[in-house]
C-alpha positions as CSV (number, residue, x, y, z in Angstrom):
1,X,0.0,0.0,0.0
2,X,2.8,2.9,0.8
3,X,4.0,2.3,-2.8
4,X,0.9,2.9,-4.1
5,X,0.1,5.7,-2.3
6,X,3.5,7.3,-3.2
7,X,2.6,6.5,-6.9
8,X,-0.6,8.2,-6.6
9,X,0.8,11.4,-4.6
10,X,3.0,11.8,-7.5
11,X,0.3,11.4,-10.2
12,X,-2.9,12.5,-8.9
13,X,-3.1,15.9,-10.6
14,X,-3.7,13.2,-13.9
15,X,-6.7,12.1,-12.4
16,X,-10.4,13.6,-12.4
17,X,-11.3,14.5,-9.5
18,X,-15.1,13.2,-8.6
19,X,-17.7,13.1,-5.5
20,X,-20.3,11.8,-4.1
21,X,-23.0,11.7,-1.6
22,X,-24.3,9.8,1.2
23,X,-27.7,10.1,3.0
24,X,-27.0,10.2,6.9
25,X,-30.3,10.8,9.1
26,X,-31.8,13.8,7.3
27,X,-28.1,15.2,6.3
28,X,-25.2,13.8,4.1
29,X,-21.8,13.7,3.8
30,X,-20.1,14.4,1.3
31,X,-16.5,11.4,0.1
32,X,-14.2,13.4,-2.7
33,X,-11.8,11.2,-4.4
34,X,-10.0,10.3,-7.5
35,X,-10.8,8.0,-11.1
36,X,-7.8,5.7,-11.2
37,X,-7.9,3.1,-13.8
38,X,-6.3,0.2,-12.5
39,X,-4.3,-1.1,-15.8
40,X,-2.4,2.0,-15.0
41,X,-2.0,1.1,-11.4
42,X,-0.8,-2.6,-12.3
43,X,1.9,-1.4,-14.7
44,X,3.2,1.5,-12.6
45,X,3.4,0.2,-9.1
46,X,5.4,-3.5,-9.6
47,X,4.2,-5.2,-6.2
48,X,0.2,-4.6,-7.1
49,X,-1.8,-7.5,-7.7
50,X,-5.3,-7.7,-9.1
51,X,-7.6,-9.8,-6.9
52,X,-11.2,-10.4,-8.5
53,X,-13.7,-12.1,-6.1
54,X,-16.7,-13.9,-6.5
């Protein structure tokens, strides 16, 4: 995980940012994060393994 997360700090300005919104009693809260697609993942970061379940 901290080379990914390196990865990403480096590289997130490549990224769209997106959000999104989730109904809490009669509120919400708001979760802002990033569209990585995860090819790009697998071939930068060498340790990264895909892991499909189900």
């Amino acid at each position: 995980m901290p080379e990914t997360r390196d990865w990403f700090l480096k590289h997130r300005q490549q990224f769209r940012e997106r959000s999104t919104r989730t109904p809490v009693g009669n509120g919400f809260y708001t979760t802002v994060g990033r569209l990585v697609p995860i090819a790009q993942v697998l071939d930068a970061v060498p340790r990264v393994v895909r892991v499909q379940f189900g």
